[in-house]
C-alpha positions in Angstrom: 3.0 -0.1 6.0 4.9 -2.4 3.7 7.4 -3.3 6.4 4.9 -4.1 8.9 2.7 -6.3 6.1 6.1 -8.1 5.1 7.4 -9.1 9.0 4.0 -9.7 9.9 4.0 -12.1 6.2 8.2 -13.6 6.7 8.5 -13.6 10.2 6.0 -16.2 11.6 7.9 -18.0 14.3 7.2 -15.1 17.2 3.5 -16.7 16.5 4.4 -20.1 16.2 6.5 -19.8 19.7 4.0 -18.4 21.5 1.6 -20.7 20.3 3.7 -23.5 21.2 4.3 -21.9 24.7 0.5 -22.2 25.3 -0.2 -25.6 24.2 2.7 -27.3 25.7 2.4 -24.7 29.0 -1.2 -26.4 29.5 -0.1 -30.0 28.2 2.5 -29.7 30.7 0.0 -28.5 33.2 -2.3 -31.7 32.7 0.5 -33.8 32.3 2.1 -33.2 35.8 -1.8 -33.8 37.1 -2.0 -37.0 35.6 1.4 -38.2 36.9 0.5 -36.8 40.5 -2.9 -38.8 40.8 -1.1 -42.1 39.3 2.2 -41.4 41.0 0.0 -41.3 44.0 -1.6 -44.5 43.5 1.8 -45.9 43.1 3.3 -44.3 46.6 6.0 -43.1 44.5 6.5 -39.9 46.6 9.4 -38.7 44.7 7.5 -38.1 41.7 4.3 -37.0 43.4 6.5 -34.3 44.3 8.4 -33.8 41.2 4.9 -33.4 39.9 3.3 -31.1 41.6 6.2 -28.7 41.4 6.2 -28.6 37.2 2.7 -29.3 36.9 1.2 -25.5 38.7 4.5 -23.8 37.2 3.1 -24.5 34.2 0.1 -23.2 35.0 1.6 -20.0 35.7 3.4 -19.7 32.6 0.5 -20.2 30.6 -1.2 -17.7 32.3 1.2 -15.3 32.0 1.8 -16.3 28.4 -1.9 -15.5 28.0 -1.3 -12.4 29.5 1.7 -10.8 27.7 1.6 -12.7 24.9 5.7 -13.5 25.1 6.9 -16.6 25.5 10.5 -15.4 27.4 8.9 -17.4 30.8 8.1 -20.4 29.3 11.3 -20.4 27.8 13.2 -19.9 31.2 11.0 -22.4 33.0 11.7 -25.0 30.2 15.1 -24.8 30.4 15.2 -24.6 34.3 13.1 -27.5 34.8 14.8 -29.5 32.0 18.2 -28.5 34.1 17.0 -29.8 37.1 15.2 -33.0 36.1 18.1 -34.4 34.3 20.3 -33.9 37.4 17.3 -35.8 39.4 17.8 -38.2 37.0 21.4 -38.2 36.9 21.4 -38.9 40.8 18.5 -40.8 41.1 18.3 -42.8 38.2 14.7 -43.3 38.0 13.1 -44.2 34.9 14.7 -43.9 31.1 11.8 -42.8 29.8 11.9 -40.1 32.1 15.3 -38.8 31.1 14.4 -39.3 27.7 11.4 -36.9 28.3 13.2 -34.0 29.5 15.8 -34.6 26.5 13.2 -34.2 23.9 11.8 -31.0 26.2 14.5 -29.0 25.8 15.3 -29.8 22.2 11.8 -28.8 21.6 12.2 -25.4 23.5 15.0 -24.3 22.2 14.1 -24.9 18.6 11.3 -22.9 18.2 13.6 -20.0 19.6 14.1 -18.5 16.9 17.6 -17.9 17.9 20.3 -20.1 16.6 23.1 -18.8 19.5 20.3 -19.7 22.4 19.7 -23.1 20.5 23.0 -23.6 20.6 24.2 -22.7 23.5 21.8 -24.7 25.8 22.0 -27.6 23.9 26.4 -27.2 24.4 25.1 -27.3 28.3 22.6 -30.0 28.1 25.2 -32.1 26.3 27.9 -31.1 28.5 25.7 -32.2 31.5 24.8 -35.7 29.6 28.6 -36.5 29.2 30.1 -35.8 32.4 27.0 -37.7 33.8 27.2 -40.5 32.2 31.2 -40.5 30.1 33.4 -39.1 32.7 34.7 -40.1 36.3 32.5 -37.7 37.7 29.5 -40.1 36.7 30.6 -42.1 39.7 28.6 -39.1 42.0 25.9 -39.9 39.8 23.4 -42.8 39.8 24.8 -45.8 38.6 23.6 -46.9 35.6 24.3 -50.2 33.5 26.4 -50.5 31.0 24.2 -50.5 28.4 22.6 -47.7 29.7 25.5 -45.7 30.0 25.9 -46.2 26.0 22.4 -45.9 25.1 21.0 -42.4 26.9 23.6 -40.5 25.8 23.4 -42.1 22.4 20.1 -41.4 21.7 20.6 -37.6 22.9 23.3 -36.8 20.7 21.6 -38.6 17.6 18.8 -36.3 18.6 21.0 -33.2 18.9 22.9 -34.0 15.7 19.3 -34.3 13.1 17.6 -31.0 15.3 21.0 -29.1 14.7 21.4 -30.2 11.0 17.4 -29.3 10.6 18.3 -25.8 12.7 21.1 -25.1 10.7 18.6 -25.5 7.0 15.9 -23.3 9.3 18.6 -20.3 9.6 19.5 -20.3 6.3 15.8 -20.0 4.9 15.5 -17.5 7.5 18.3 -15.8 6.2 16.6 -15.8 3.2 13.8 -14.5 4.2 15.2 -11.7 5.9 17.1 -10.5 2.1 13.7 -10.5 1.0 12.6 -8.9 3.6 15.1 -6.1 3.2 15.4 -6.3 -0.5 11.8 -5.8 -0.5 12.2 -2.2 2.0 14.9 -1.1 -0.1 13.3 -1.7 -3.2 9.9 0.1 -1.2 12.3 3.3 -0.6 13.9 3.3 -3.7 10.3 3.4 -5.8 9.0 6.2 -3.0 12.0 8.2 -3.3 11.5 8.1 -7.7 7.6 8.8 -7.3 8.5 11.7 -4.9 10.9 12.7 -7.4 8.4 12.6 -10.5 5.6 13.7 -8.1 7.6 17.1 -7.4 8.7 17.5 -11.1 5.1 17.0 -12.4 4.2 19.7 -9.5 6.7 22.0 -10.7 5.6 21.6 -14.1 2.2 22.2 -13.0 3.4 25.0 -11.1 4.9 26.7 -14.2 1.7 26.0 -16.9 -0.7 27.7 -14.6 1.8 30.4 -13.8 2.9 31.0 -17.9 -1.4 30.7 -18.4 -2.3 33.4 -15.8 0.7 35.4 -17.7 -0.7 35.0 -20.8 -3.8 35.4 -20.0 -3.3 38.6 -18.6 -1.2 39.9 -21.5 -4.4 39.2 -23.3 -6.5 41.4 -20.8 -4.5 44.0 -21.1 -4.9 43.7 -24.9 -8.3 43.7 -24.6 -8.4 46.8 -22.4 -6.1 48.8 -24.5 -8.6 48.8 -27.3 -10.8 50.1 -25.8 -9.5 53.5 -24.1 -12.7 54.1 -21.6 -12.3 50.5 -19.6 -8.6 50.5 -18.7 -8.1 47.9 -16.0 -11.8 47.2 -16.4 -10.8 43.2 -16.9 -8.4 43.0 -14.1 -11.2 44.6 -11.5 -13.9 42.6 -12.8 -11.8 39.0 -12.4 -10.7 41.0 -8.7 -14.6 41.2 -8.0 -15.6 38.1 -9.2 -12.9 36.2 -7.1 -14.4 38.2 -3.8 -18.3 37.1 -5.0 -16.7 33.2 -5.5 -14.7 33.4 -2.1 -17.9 35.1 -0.5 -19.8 32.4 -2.0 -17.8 29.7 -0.3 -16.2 28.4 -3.7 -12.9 26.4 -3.3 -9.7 28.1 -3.9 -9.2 26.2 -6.8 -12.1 27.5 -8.7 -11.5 30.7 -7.5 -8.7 31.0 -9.3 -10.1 29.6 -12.4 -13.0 31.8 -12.3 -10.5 34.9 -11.8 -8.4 33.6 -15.3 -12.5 33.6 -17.3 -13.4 36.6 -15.7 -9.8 38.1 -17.1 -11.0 36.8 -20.4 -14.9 38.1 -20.2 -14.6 40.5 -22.9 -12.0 39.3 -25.3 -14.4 38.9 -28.0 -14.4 42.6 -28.2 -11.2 41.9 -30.7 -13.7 41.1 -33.0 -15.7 44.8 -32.7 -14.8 47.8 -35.1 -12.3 50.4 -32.8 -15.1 53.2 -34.1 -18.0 51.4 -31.9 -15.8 50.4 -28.7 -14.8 53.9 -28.5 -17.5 55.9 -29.8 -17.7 59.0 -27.4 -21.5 58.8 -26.7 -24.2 56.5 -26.4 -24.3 53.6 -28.8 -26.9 53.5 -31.9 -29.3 50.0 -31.7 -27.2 48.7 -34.8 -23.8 49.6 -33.0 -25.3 48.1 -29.6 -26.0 44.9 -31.5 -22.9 44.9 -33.1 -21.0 45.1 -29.8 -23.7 42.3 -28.1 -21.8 39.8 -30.9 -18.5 40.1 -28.6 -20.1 37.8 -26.2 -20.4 35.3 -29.5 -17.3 36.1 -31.0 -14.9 35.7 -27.3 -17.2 32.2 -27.1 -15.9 31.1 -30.6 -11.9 32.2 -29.8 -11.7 30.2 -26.5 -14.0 27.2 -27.9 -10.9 25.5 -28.7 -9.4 25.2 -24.8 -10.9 22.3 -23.5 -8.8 22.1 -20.1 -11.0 25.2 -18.9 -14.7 25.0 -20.1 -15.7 27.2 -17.8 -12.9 30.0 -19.8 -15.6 30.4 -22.6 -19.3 29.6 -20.5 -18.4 32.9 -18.7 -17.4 34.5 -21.7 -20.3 33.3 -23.5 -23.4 33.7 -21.1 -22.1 36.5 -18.6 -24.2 39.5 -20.3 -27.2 36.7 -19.6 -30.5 38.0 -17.1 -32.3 35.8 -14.7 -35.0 37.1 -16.1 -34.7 35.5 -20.0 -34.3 39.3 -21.2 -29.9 38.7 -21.5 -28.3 37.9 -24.7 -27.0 35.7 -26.6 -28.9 33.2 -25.7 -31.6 34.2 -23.9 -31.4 31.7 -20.7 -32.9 32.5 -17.4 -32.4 31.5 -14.0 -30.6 28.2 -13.4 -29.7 27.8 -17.0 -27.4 30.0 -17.1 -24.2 28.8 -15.5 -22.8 29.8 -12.1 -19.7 31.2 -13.3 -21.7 33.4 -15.7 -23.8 35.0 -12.7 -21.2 35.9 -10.9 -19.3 37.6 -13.5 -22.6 39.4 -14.5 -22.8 41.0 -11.4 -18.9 41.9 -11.2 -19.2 43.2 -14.6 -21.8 45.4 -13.9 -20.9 46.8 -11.1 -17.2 47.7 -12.2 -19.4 49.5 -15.6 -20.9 51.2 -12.5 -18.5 52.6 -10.6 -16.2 53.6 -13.4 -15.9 56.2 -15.7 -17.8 55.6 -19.5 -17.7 58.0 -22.4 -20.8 58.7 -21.6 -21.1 59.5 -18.0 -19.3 59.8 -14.9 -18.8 56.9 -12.6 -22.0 56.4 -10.0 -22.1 56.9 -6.4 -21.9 53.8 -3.7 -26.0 54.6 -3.0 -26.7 54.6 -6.1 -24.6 51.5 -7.2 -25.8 49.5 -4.6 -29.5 50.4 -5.5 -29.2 49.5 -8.8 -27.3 46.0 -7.8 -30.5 45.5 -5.0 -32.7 46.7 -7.3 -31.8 43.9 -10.4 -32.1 40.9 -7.7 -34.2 38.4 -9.2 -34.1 40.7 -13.0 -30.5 41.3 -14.1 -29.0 38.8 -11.5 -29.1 35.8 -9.4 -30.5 37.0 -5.7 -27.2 34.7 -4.1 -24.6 36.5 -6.0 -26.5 40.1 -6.2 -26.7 39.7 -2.0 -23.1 39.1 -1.6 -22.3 41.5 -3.7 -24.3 44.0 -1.6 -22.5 42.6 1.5 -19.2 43.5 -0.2 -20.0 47.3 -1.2 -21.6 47.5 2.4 -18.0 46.2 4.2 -16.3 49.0 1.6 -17.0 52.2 3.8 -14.4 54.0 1.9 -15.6 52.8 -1.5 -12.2 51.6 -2.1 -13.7 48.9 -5.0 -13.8 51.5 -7.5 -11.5 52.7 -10.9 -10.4 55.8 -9.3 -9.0 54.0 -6.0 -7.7 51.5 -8.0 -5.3 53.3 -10.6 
């Protein structure tokens, strides 16, 4: 893109050639029109030839000009008709103005060439032809001009030749110039892509390494938290494990899929806070010890409060024991209030306390899980999660999504 913008920017004289090509392609044109009518009123046959040959030439090259947008036939039809009209008017004489005409033609051509060796080198023919027309003893097979003539033509050419070459020569140079920049510019381009690659693919491996050292350490803490309590082992890992499939089934991007696998991971880590004698009390739970354990919901909320590059680590944590109905706790939100993450760790949650083994029962059936799911849509949890979830256990013929397939 840059080197595009830049020679498109710098290198300007493509344009300015091929504009010249049109404008003096149709001047031309017009010209040789005017000179055949007046030529004709003169009964100068010679030119009325002379101009009815370059005139429609230049026609054509304009056309094609218009056409290819190059300006390589101009170019060779300018120099070939310059060629051949100064011999004409080597071995005719005709007019001065004439020769002088052509002269300032081909300087003009070969100027806006844009190449100093083509400048050059038909200029070294276009000179050489001048002298040996008009300096040397061949001029005697040319027409023979006067003296003064003879002094003056070639005179006026060469001063001609010597200011366009001088100007040429300052022209290449700010061209070489520009063409430094040009390439200072590309290298300078490459050299800052090639850093921000570089910085770009450190910043991605340091990326790379915080999110793996944070899934580590966060599941060193769910393996903490399941080890207190001896009933749920794993219980943390499946959950995240089920909440992932519900976020995927959900069509949540992978991003937050993994995010919501790390708070899901997390969910219960409040239950650090709860006396060892109530997490693993061998039997149902008392109404004080059940509202003592309903504080871990509070307590997790409170330990990750701090970790404000992943909100959503303590809204799941916080709300995920929540009921669409108004009836959850802590809070007591319903419906849309309480946050997505939240209802779909809800329903994970629950159904991994389902289909594992408690201190107080057995784990449930499939059936019987996936009534009590279909039964809490719209109660205990949001209808889009609850159905996916049902989609999920009704994909899992073998009831693979359990603790004891699991282990």
């Amino acid at each position: 893109m840059l080197e595009e913008k830049y020679k498109k920017e710098l290198f300007s004289d493509d344009d300015i050639l091929l504009l010249l090509a049109k404008v003096v392609s149709l001047t031309m044109f017009l010209l040789g029109m005017i000179m055949a009518v007046t030529t004709y009123l003169e009964k100068n046959t010679a030119m009325i030839i002379v101009s009815l040959t370059y005139g429609p030439l230049f026609l054509i090259s304009f056309i094609i000009t218009i056409i290819t947008k190059k300006a390589k036939f101009f170019l060779i039809l300018g120099y070939t008709l310059s060629y051949a009209m100064e011999v004409v008017f080597l071995i005719t004489g005709g007019q001065e103005g004439f020769g002088i005409f052509w002269m300032l033609i081909i300087t003009l051509f070969t100027f806006f060439t844009n190449q100093r060796k083509t400048f050059f080198t038909v200029n070294a023919i276009y000179a050489t032809l001048v002298i040996i027309g008009f300096w040397t003893p061949l001029s005697r097979f040319c027409y023979q001009f006067s003296d003064t003539m003879r002094i003056r033509f070639p005179l006026l050419y060469m001063i001609e030749l010597i200011f366009t070459t001088i100007i040429k020569i300052r022209f290449t140079k700010v061209e070489y110039n520009r063409n430094s920049i040009f390439r200072n510019l590309i290298e300078l381009q490459d050299s800052l892509q090639l850093k921000v690659e570089e910085q770009t693919k450190k910043l991605k491996e340091e990326k790379n390494n915080s999110e793996k050292q944070l899934f580590e350490i966060t599941q060193a803490l769910a393996t903490t938290i399941d080890a207190k309590d001896k009933y749920t082992s794993g219980h943390s890992r499946r959950v995240a494990q089920y909440s992932k499939m519900l976020a995927a089934a959900l069509g949540i991007d992978e991003k937050q899929q993994q995010e919501i696998y790390l708070t899901a991971l997390l969910h219960d880590i409040g239950k650090i806070g709860i006396p060892d004698q109530i997490i693993n009390k061998n039997g149902l739970l008392t109404d004080e010890e059940y509202k003592e354990i309903q504080k871990h919901t509070v307590i997790g909320y409170e330990i990750l409060n701090n970790i404000s590059g992943l909100p959503n680590l303590r809204i799941g944590v916080r709300w995920h024991h929540e009921r669409i109905d108004g009836k959850g706790y802590p809070d007591g939100l319903k419906g849309e209030e309480i946050p997505e993450f939240a209802r779909i760790i809800s329903v994970a949650d629950s159904y991994d306390a389902m289909t594992s083994n408690r201190s107080y029962r057995k784990s449930l059936p499939q059936d019987v899980v996936r009534k009590e799911i279909e039964d809490g849509i719209g109660t205990q949890f949001a209808p889009e999660v609850a159905q996916k979830m049902l989609e999920i256990i009704d994909a899992d013929k073998d009831f693979l999504l359990r603790e004891e397939s699991q282990k």
